[in-house]
MARSEVEX-574674 format. One record per residue (C-alpha): x, y, z; chain; residue number from 0. Coordinates in nm, 3 decimals, decimal comma. Example, Ala and Ser with C-alpha at 12.3 -4.5 7.8 and 13.67 -1.06 7.14 Angstrom:
BEGIN
{node {1,230 -0,450 0,780} 'A' 0},
{node {1,367 -0,106 0,714} 'A' 1},
//
This chain:
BEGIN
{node {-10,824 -14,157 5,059} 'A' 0},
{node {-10,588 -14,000 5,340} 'A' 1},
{node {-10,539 -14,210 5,585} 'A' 2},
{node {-10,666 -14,108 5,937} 'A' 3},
{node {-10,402 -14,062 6,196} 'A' 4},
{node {-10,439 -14,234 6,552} 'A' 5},
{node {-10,437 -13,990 6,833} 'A' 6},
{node {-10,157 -14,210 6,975} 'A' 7},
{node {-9,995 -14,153 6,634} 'A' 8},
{node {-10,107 -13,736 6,642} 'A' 9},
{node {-9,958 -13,725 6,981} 'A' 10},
{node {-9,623 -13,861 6,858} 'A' 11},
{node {-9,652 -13,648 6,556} 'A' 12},
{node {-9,665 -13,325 6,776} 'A' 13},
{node {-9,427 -13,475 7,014} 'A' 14},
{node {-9,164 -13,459 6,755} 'A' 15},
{node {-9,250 -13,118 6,625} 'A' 16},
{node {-9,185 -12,974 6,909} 'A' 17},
{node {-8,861 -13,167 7,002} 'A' 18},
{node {-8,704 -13,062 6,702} 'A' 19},
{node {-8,817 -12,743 6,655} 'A' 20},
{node {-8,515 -12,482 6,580} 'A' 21},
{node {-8,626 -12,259 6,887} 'A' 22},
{node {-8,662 -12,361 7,292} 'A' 23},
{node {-9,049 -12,382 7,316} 'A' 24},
{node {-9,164 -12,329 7,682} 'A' 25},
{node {-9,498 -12,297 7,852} 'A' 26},
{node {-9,532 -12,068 8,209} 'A' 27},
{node {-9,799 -12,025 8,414} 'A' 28},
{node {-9,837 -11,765 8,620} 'A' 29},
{node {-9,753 -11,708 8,973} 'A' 30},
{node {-9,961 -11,448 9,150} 'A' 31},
{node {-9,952 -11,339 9,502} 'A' 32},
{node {-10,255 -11,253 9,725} 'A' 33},
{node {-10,399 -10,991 9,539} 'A' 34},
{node {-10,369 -11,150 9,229} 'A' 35},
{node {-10,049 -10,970 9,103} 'A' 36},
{node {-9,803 -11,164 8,882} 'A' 37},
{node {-9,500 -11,211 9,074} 'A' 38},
{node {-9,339 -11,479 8,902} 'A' 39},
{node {-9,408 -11,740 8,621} 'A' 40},
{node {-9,350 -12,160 8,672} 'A' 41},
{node {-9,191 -12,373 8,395} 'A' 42},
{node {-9,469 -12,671 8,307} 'A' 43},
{node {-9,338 -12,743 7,988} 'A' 44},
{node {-9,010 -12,780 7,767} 'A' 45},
{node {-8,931 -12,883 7,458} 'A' 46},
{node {-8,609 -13,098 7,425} 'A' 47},
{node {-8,475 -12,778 7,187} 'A' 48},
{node {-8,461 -12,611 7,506} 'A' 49},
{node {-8,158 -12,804 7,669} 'A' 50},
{node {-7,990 -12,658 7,346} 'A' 51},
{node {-7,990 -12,339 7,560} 'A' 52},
{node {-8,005 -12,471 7,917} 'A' 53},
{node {-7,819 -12,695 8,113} 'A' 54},
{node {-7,949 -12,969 8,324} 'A' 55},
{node {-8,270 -13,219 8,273} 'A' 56},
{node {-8,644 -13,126 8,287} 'A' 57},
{node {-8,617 -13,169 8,719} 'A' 58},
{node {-8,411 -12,847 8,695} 'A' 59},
{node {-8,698 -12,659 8,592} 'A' 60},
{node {-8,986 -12,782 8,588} 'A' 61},
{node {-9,219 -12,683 8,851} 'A' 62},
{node {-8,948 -12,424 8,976} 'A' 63},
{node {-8,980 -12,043 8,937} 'A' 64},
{node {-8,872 -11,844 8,627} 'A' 65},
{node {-8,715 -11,552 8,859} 'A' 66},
{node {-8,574 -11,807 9,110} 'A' 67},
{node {-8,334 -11,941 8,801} 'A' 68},
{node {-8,280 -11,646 8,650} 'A' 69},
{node {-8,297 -11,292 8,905} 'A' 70},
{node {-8,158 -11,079 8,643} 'A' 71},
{node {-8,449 -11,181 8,411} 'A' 72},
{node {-8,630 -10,877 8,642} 'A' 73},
{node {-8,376 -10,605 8,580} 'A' 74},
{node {-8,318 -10,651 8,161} 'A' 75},
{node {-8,672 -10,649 8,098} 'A' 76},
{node {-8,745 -10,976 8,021} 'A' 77},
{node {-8,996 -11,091 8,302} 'A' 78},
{node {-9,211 -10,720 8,267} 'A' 79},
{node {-9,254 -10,878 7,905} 'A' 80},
{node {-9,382 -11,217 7,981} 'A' 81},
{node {-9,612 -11,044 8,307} 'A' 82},
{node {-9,755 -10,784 7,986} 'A' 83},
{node {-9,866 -11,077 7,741} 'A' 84},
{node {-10,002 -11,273 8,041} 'A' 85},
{node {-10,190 -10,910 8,132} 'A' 86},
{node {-10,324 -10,789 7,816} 'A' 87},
{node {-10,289 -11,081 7,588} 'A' 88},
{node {-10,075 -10,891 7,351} 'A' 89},
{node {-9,758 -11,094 7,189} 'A' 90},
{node {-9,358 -10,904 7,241} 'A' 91},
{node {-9,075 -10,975 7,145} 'A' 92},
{node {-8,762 -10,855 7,230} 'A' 93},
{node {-8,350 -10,954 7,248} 'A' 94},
{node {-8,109 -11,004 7,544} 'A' 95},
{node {-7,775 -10,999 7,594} 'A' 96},
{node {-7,599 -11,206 7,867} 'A' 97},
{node {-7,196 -11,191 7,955} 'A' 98},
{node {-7,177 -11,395 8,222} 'A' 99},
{node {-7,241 -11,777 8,297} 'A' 100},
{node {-7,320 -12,031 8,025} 'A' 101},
{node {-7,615 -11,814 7,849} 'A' 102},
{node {-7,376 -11,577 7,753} 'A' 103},
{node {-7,462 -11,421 7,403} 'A' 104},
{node {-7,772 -11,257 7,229} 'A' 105},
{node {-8,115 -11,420 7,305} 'A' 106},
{node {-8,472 -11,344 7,141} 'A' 107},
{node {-8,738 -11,428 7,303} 'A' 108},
{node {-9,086 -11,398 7,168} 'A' 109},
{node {-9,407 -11,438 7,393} 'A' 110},
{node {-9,761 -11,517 7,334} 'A' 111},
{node {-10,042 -11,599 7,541} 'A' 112},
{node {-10,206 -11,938 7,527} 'A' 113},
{node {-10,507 -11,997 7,800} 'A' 114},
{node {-10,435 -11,921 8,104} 'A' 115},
{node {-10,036 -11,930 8,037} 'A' 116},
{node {-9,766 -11,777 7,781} 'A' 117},
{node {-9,592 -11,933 7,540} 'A' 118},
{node {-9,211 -11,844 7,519} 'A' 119},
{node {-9,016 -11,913 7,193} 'A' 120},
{node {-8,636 -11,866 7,287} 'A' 121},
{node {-8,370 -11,846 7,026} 'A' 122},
{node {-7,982 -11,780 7,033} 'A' 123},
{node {-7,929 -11,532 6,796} 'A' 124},
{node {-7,567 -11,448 6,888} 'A' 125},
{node {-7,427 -11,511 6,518} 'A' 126},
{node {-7,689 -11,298 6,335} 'A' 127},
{node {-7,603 -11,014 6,609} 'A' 128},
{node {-7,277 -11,026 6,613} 'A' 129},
{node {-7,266 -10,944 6,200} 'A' 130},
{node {-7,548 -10,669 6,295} 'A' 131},
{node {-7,307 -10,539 6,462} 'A' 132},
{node {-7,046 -10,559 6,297} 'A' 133},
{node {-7,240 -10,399 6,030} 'A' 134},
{node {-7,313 -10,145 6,209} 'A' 135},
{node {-6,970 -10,100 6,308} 'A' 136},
{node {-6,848 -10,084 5,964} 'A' 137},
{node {-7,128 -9,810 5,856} 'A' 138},
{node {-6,994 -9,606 6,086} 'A' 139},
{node {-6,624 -9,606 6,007} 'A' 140},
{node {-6,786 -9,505 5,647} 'A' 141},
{node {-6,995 -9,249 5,823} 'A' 142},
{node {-6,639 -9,117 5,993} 'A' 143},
{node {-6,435 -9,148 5,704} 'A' 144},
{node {-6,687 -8,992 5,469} 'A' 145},
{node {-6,694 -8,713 5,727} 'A' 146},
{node {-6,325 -8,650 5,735} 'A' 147},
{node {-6,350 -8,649 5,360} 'A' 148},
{node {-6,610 -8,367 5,393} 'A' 149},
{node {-6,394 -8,162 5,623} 'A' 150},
{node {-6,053 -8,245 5,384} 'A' 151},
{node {-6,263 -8,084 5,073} 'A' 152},
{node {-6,444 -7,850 5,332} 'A' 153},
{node {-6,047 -7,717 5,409} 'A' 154},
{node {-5,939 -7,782 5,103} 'A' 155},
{node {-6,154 -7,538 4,874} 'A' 156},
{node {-6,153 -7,286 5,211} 'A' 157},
{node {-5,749 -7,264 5,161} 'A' 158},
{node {-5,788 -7,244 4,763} 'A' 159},
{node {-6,007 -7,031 4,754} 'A' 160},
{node {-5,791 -6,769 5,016} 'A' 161},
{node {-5,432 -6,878 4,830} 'A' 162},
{node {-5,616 -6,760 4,480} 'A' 163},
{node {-5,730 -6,449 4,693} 'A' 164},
{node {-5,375 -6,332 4,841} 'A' 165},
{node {-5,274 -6,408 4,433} 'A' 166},
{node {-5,524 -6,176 4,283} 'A' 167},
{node {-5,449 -5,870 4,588} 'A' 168},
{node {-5,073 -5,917 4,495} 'A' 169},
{node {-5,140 -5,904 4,155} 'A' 170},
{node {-5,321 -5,599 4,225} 'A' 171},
{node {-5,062 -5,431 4,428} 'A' 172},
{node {-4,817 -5,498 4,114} 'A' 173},
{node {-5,022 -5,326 3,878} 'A' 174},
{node {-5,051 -5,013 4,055} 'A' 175},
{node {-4,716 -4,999 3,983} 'A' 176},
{node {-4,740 -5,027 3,640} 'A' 177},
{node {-4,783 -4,691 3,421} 'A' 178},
{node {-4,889 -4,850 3,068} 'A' 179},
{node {-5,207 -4,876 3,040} 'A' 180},
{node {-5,217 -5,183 2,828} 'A' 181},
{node {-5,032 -5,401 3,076} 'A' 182},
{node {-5,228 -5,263 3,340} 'A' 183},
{node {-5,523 -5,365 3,185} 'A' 184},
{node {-5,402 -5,683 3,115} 'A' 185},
{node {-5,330 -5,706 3,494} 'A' 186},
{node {-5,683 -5,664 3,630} 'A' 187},
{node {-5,795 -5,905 3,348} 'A' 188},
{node {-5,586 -6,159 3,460} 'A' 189},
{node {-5,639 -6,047 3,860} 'A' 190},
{node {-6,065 -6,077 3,764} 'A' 191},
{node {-6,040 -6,421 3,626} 'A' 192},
{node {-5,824 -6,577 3,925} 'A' 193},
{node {-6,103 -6,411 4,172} 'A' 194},
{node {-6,340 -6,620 3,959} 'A' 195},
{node {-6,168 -6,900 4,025} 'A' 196},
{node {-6,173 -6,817 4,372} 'A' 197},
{node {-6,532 -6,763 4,372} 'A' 198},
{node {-6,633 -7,110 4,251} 'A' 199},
{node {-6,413 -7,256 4,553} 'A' 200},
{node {-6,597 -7,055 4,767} 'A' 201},
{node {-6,910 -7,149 4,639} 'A' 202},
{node {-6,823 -7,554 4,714} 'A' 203},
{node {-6,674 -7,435 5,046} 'A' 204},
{node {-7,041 -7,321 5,137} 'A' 205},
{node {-7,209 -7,608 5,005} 'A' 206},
{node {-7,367 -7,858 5,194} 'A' 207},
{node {-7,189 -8,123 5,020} 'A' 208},
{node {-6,863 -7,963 4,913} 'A' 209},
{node {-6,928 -8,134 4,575} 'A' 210},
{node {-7,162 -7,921 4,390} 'A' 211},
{node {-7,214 -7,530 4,349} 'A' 212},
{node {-7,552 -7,287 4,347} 'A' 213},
{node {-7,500 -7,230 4,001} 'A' 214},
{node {-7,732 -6,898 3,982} 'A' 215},
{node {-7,564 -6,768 4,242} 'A' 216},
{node {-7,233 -6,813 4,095} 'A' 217},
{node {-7,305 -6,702 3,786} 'A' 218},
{node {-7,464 -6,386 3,910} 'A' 219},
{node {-7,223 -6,315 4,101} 'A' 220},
{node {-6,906 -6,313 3,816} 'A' 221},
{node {-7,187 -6,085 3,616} 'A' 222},
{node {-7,209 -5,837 3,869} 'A' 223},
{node {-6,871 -5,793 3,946} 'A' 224},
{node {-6,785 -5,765 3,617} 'A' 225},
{node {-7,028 -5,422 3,590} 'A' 226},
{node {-6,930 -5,329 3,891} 'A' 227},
{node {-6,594 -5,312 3,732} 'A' 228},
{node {-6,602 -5,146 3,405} 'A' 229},
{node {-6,929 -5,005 3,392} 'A' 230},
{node {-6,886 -4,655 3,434} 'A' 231},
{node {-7,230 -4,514 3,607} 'A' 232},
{node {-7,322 -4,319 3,287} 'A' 233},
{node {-7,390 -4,642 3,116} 'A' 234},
{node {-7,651 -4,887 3,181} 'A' 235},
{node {-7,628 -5,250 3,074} 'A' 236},
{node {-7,931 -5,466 3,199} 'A' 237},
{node {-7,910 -5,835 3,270} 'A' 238},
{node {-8,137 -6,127 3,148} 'A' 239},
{node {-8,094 -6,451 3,331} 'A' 240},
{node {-8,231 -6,775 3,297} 'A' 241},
{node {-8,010 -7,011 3,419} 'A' 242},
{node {-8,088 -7,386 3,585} 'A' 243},
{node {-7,920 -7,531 3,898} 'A' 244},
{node {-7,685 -7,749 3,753} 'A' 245},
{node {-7,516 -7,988 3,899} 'A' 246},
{node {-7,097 -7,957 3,805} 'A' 247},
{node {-6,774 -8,061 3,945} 'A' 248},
{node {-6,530 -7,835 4,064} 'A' 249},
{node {-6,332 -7,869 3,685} 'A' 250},
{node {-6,620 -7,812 3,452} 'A' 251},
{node {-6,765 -7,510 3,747} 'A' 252},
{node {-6,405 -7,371 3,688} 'A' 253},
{node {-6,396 -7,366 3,289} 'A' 254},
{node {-6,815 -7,282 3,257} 'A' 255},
{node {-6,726 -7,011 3,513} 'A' 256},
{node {-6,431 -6,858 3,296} 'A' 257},
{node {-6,599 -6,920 2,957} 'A' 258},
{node {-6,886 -6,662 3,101} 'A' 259},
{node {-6,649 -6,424 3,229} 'A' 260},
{node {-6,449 -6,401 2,897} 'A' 261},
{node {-6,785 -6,372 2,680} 'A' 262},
{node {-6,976 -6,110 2,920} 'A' 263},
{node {-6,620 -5,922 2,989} 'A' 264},
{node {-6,599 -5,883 2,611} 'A' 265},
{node {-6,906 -5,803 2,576} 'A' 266},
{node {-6,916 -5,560 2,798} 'A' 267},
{node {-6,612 -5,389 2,655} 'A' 268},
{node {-6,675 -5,388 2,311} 'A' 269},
{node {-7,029 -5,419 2,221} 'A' 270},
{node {-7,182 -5,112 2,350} 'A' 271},
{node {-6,902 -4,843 2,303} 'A' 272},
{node {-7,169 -4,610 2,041} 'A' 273},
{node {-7,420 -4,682 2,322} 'A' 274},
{node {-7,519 -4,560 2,684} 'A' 275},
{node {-7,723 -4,872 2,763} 'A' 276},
{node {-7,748 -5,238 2,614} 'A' 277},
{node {-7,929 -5,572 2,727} 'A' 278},
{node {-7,762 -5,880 2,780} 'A' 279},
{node {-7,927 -6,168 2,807} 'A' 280},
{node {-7,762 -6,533 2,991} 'A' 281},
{node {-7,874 -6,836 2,941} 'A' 282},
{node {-7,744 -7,170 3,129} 'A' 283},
{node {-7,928 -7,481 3,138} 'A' 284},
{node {-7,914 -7,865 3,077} 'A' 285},
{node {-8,092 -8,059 2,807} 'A' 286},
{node {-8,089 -8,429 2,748} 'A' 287},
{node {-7,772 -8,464 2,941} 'A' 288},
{node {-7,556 -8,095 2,732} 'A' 289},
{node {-7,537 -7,819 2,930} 'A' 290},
{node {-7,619 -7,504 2,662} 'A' 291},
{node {-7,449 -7,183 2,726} 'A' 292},
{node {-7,604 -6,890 2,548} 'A' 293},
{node {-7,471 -6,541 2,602} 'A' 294},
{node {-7,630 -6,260 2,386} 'A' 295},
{node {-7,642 -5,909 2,346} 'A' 296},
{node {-7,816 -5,584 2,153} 'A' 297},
{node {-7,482 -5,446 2,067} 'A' 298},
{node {-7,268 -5,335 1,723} 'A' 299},
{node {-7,241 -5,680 1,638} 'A' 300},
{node {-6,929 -5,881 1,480} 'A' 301},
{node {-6,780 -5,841 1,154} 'A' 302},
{node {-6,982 -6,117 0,909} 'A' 303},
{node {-6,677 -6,291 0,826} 'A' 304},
{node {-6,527 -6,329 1,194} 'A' 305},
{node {-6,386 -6,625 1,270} 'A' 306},
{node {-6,258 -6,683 1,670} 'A' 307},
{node {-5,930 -6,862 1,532} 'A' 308},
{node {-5,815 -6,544 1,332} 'A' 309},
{node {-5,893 -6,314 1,672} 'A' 310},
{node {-5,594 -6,146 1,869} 'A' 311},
{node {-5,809 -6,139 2,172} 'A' 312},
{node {-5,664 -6,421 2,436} 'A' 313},
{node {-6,017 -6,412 2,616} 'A' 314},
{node {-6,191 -6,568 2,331} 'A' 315},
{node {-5,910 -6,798 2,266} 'A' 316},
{node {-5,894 -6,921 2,633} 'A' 317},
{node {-6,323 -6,976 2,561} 'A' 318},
{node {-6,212 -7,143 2,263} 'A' 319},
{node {-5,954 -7,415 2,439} 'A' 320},
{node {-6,202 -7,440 2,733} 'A' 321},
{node {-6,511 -7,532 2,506} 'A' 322},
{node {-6,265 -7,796 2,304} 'A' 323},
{node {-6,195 -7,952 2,663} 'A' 324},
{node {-6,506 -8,043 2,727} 'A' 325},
{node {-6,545 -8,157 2,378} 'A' 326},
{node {-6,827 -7,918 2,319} 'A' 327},
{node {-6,934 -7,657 2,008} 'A' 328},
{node {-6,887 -7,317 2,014} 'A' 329},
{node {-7,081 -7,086 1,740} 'A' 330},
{node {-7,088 -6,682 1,705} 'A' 331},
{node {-7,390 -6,540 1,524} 'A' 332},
{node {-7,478 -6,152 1,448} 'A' 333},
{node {-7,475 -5,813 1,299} 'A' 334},
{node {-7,668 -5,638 1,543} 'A' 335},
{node {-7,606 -5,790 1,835} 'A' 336},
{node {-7,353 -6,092 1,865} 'A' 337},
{node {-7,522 -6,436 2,027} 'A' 338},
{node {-7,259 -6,670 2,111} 'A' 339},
{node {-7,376 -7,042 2,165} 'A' 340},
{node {-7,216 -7,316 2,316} 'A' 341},
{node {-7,320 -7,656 2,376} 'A' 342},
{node {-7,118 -7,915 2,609} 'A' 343},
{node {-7,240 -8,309 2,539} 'A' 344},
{node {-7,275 -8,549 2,803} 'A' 345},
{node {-7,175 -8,352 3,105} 'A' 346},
{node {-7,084 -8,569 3,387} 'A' 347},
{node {-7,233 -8,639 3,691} 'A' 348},
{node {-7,105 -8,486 4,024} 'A' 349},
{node {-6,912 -8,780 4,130} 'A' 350},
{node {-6,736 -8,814 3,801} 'A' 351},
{node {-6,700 -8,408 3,731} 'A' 352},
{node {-6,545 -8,322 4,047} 'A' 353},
//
């Protein structure tokens, strides 16, 4: 059977309790002027956890006024706290900071009513602050520095993207020089492929996070340049797309960009020359964790026993070393009509593709 305690022996029990609690326990009661207004609070009790905190013996303070020890306990907000849970009943909380005298550091103090009193719990809490803020101090150097990082790529892609620009216009200029037709054909291949390239910077330039691209847009946008380029307006080619945001670096952006280039440019070119209009249809989108790449059209068709390694055409050899970089499978299919599938395993995530 538990054995009862004696209230002499309670008594001690509490008395100890509260002498060795970790925070400064003291009691107030209220001070109130004439028309019952708090004005001030008196110390009654203290723990001995409290001359942790303060200096002197219990004669400092008790029976002397909170505001008469400490004035500036009016201006930081911690009196119009204890006055509010004496008012309304209702417990706050709140921390202090002190830099002169000997209470200097952070303070919490946490107040609760208790009859006709408050209850004030009072705890340094300089140490835990002081790594709060340090914390905080280190999240924003991050913040900075991953905003300088933003602007570097921000500037980076911007001056990219304009360098590949100036290329292309000079390349341009050259070839109007040119008189054979071949080379000058070769010229605005070459001069289409580096504005590509230009385009995708542009499109991480305009990004929010410089890291990643509107792929739909992108893609659209190579297409219609393309027609706009060597469609002549008695011919109409219509577009399918159905093509998924996905997330790429800036590397595989570049190569998925010139892989559809090369296929619709050749298509373009060569599949509808007995025609006056054609479909193509573009498909981009990721499955499982491959991005698949289909690209197909209602033209003439290949020869049944092409194979891309015996071609002379440097387009569908640069698809062919661009698919093999990004150790993906590249298949052409068709007599009428040529489909041309690719499939790119394990694409990597924006922080690793960029």
């Amino acid at each position: 059977m538990e054995r009862l305690l004696k209230s002499t022996d309670l008594k001690n029990l509490f008395s100890d309790i509260l002498n060795n609690a970790f925070d400064a326990i003291i009691f107030y009661l209220p001070v109130k002027n004439k028309k019952g207004i708090i004005i001030d609070f008196e110390f009654v009790y203290m723990n001995d956890s409290a001359f942790k905190f303060l200096s002197g013996t219990r004669e400092k303070y008790i029976g002397k006024n909170f505001l008469t020890l400490f004035p500036y306990a009016a201006i930081d907000g911690m009196f119009d706290a204890f006055k509010k849970t004496a008012e309304t009943g209702k417990p706050t909380e709140g921390i202090y900071y002190y830099e002169e005298g000997e209470y200097k550091g952070w303070y919490r103090d946490s107040v609760v009513k208790h009859g006709q009193g408050i209850i004030v719990y009072f705890r340094d809490v300089s140490t835990q602050k002081s790594l709060e803020l340090e914390v905080e101090e280190k999240t924003k150097e991050l913040e900075n520095l991953l905003k300088e990082k933003e602007i570097l790529l921000k500037e980076t892609h911007h001056r990219i993207k304009n360098n590949l620009q100036l290329l292309a216009s000079m390349i341009n200029l050259q070839s109007n020089n040119i008189e054979d037709q071949h080379f000058r054909e070769m010229c605005n291949v070459t001069r289409q492929r580096i504005i590509n390239i230009a385009r995708i910077h542009q499109g991480f330039y305009e990004s929010r996070n410089y890291s990643s691209i509107k792929f739909n847009k992108f893609i659209r946008e190579i297409v219609e340049s393309l027609l706009e380029l060597y469609i002549p307006d008695d011919k109409k080619i219509k577009i399918n797309y159905e093509i998924e945001e996905v997330d790429l670096g800036i590397n595989y952006s570049v190569n998925i960009g010139l892989i559809v280039n090369e296929l619709i440019t050749n298509s373009i070119k060569h599949a509808f020359n007995d025609t006056s209009a054609g479909k193509i249809k573009i498909i981009v989108k990721e499955l499982g964790g491959s991005l698949k790449l289909l690209v197909e059209d209602n033209g003439k068709g290949i020869p049944p026993d092409f194979k891309i390694e015996e071609s002379n055409s440097i387009g569908l050899m640069l698809v062919e070393s661009l698919v093999e970089q990004m150790n993906g499978t590249l298949e052409f299919t068709g007599s009428s009509g040529t489909t041309i599938k690719i499939n790119i395993p394990n694409i990597p995530k924006i922080k690793d593709a960029v």
